[in-house]
N, C-alpha and C positions, 0 to 999 in steps of 0.2 A: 643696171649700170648707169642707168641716165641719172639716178640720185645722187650716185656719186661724182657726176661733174657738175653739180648743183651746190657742193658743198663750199663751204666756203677755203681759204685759205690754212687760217689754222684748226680747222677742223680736219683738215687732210695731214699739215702735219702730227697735230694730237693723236692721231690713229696709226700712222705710217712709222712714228717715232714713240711713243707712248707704250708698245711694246718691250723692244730691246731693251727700255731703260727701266720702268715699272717691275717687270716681271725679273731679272736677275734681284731689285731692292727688295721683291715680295719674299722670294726664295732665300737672302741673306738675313732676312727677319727671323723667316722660317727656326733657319739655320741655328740663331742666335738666341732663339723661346723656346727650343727645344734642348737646349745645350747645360750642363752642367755647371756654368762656371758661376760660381758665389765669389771671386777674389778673380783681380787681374794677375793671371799668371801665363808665361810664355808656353805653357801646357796647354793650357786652358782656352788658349788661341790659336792655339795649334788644330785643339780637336774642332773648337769651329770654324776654322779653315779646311778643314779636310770634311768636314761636314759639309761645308758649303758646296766645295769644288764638286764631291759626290752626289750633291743635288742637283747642281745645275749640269753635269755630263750627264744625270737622269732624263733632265726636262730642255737640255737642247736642240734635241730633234722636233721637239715638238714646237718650239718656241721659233725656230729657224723656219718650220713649215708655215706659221702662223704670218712670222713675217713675209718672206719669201710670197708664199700666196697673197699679200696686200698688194707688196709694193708691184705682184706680177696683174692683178685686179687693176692697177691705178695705170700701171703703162699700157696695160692691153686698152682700157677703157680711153685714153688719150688718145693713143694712136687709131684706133678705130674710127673715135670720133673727128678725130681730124683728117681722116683719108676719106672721109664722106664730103667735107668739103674743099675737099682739093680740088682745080681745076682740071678738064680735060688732058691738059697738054701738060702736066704732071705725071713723071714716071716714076713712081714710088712704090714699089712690091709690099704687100703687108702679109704676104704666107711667106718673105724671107725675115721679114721681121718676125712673126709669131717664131719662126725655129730661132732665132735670135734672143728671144725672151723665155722658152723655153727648155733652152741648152744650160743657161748658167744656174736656173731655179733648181733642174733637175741635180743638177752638180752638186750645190749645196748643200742639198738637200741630203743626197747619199752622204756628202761627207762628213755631216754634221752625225750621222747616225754610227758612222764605222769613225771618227773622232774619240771615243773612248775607249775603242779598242787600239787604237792607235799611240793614245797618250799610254796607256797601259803598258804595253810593249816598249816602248819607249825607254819608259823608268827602270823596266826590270831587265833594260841591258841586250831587246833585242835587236839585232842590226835592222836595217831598214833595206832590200833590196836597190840596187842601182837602177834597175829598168821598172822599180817602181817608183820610183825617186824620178826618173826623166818623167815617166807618162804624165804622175800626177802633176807635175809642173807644165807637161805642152798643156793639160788639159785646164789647168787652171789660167793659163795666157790664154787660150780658145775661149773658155767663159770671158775673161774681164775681157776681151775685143766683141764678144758680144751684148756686153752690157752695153760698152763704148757705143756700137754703133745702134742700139737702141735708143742711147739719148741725141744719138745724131738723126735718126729718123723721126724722133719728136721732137725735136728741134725746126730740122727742116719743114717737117709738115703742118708745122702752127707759122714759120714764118712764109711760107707758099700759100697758107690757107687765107694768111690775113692780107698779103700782097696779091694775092691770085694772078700770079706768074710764075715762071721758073726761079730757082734763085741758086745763088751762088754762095760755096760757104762761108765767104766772109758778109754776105747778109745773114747768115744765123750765127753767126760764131756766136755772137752776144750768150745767145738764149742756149745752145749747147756747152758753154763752161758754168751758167748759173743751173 
């Protein structure tokens, strides 16, 4: 982990975003060298549209885990690193952080796997229950207020770390909306 905060800037993003955008362009290649079409026809884009779509609800669990597990590798290794030099008189929990950074990865992660059985259903006209409808929505405000306040605990603790004082949120606001 210590390599990775050796890295430089865009080298973190090349990795953390190189992902998401690479691999759907790899798989629409895919899509498109395997496809039948000799002549532009609205058939023929059709079928590699739905080729596509079927590849990528193949390969987004794994593509989700791939990411999910960086960006969770790069927050864990931040915040780690920077609650080591936090001062004494710094109250900052890093095992409510870890469930913090843990809870939305895990989320994702399921949802992205039960996502094609979801869109499937969907199409073919099944209704959607109501109290599945509420859950997954608390559960999804739970995840994004988790995410929130892991950039508010990296935030806080690089500007605590480089002040080595307490500090107030409008001394990190800065650093927690970039």
């Amino acid at each position: 982990m210590v390599k990775l905060m050796n890295l430089k800037h865009w080298q973190v993003f090349v990795i953390l975003m190189g992902v998401p955008v690479i691999a759907p362009l790899a798989v629409f290649c895919q899509a498109v060298a395997n496809s039948s079409l000799t002549a532009v026809s609205i058939a023929g884009l059709m079928d590699i549209g739905n080729s596509y779509m079927a590849r990528m609800l193949a390969v987004l669990p794994f593509l989700t885990a791939i990411f999910v597990g960086l960006l969770i590798v790069w927050f864990y290794t931040m915040a780690t690193s920077l609650h080591k030099k936090l001062p004494p008189t710094a109250k900052m929990s890093l095992a409510w952080f870890r469930l913090c950074l843990l809870f939305p990865a895990v989320f994702k992660v399921v949802t992205s796997i039960w996502l094609p059985t979801l869109i499937d259903e969907f199409w073919n006209g099944a209704p959607l229950h109501p109290l599945f409808s509420i859950s997954f929505i608390c559960l999804y405000l739970c995840a994004a207020f988790c995410v929130f306040y892991c950039f508010y605990f990296i935030a806080k603790a690089l500007k605590t770390a480089e002040l080595q004082q307490s500090v107030k949120f409008r001394d990190f606001a800065q650093e927690f909306f970039f």
